[in-house]
C-alpha positions as CSV (number, residue, x, y, z in Angstrom):
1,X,-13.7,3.8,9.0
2,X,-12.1,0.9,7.3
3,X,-9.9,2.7,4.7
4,X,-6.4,2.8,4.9
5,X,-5.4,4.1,1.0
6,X,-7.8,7.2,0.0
7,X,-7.2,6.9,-3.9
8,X,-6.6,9.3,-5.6
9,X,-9.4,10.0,-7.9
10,X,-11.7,8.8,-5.8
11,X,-10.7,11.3,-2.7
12,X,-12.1,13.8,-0.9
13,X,-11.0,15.7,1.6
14,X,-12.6,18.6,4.0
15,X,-11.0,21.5,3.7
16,X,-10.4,21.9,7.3
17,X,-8.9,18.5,7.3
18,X,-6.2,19.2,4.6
19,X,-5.1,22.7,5.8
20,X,-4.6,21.1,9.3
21,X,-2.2,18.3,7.3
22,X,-0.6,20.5,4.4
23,X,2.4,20.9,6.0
24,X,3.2,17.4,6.8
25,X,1.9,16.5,3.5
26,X,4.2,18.2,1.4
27,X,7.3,17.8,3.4
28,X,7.2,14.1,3.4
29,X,10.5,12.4,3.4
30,X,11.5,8.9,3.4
31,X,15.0,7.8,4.5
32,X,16.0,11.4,5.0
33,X,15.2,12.6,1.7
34,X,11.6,14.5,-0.2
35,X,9.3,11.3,-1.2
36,X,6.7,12.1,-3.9
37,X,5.1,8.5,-4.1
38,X,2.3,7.1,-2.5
39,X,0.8,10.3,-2.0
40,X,-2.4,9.3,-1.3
41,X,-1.7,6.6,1.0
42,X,0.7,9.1,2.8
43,X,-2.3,11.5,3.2
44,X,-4.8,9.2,4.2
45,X,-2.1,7.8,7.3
46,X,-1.6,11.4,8.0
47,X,-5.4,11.5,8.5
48,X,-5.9,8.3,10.5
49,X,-3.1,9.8,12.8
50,X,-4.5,12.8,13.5
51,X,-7.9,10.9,14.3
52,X,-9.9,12.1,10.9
53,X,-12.3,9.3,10.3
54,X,-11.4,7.7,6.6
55,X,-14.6,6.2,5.0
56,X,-15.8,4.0,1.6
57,X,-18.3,5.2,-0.3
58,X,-19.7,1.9,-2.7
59,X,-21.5,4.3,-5.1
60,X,-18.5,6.7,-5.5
61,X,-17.8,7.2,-9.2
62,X,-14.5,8.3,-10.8
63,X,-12.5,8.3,-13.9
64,X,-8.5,8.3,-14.2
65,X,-5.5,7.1,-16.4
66,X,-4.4,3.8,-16.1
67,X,-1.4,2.4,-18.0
68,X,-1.9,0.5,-21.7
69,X,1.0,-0.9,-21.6
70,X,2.8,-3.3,-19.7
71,X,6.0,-1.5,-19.0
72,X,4.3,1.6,-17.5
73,X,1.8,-0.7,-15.6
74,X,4.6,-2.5,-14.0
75,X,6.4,1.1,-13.4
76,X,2.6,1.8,-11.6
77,X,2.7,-1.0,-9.8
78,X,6.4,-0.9,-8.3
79,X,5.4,2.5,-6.9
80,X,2.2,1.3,-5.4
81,X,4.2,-1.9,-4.0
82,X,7.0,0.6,-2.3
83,X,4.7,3.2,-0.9
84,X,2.8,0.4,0.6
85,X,5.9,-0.8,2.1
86,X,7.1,2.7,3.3
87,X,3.7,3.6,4.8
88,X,3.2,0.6,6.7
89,X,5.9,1.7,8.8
90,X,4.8,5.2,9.5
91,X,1.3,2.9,10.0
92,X,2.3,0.4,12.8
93,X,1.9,2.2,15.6
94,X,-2.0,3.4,14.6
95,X,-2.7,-0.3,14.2
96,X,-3.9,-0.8,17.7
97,X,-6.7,1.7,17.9
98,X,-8.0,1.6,13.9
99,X,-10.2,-0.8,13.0
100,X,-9.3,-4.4,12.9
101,X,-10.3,-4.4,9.3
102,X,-7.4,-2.0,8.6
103,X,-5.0,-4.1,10.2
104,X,-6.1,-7.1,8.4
105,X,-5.8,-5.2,5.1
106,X,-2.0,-4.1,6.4
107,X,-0.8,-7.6,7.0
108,X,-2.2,-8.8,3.8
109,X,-1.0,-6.2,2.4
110,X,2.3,-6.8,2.9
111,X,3.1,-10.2,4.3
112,X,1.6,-11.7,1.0
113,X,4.6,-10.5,-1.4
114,X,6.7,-11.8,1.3
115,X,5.1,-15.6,1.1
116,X,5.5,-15.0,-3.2
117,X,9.0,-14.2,-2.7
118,X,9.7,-17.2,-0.1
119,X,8.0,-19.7,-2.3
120,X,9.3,-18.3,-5.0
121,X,13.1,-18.8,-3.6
122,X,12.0,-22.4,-1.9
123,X,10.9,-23.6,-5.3
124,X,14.1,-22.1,-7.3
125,X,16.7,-23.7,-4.1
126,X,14.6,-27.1,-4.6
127,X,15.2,-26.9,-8.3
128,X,18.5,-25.8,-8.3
129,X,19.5,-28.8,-5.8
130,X,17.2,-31.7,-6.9
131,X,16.9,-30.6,-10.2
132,X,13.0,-31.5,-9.7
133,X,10.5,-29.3,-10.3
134,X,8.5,-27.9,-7.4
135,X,5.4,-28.4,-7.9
136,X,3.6,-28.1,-5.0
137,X,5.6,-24.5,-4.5
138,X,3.7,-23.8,-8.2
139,X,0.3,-24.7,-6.6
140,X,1.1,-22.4,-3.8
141,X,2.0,-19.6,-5.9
């Protein structure tokens, strides 16, 4: 009950479940316009809204693609990094009655980049205007 990205390989879905969500599904927009990343994170908050139980299965075994280069990894992970991003805010109001793991995941999830990014630019302004480096920003990072 802990799950809030179904991956995709590793899904399943009842039938029931996605003919009750296939609408929704494939008109997903974001900003106003048709979104076709994250898909699987889209459909598991579709699920989790419309009270679906999502659920890990340790033993579950599946094989996929994965990038073998760096380029196309980093591609992979932009897309992950803004559908994680774009779902948390169709996500924020089913906080409060999923499981507190969930929410943990969420705000790690996402305010983690944030603290790179700040300690990334408070190391960079502290180099730039003491021309030291920052070292104990490096040990944060």
């Amino acid at each position: 009950g802990a799950v809030m990205c179904c991956c995709g390989p590793c899904a399943m879905y009842r039938r029931s479940a996605l003919v009750l969500l296939l609408d929704q599904y494939e008109t997903q927009l974001f900003r106003g316009k048709p979104s076709d990343f994250g898909e699987d994170r889209h459909l598991t908050i579709l699920m989790l809204k419309a009270g679906l139980r999502t659920e890990y299965v340790p033993d579950a075994i599946a094989a996929t693609v994965v990038p073998d280069r760096l380029a196309p990894y980093l591609r992979q992970q932009l897309r992950w990094a803004r559908s994680t991003f774009r779902d948390t805010l169709l996500a924020l109001r089913l906080l409060p009655s999923l499981d507190r793991y969930i929410t943990l995941d969420v705000v790690g999830q996402n305010l983690g980049p944030l603290l790179l990014a700040l300690s990334v630019l408070a190391g960079l302004t502290q180099f730039a205007l003491t021309a030291t480096v920052p070292w104990s920003t490096a040990l944060v990072i």
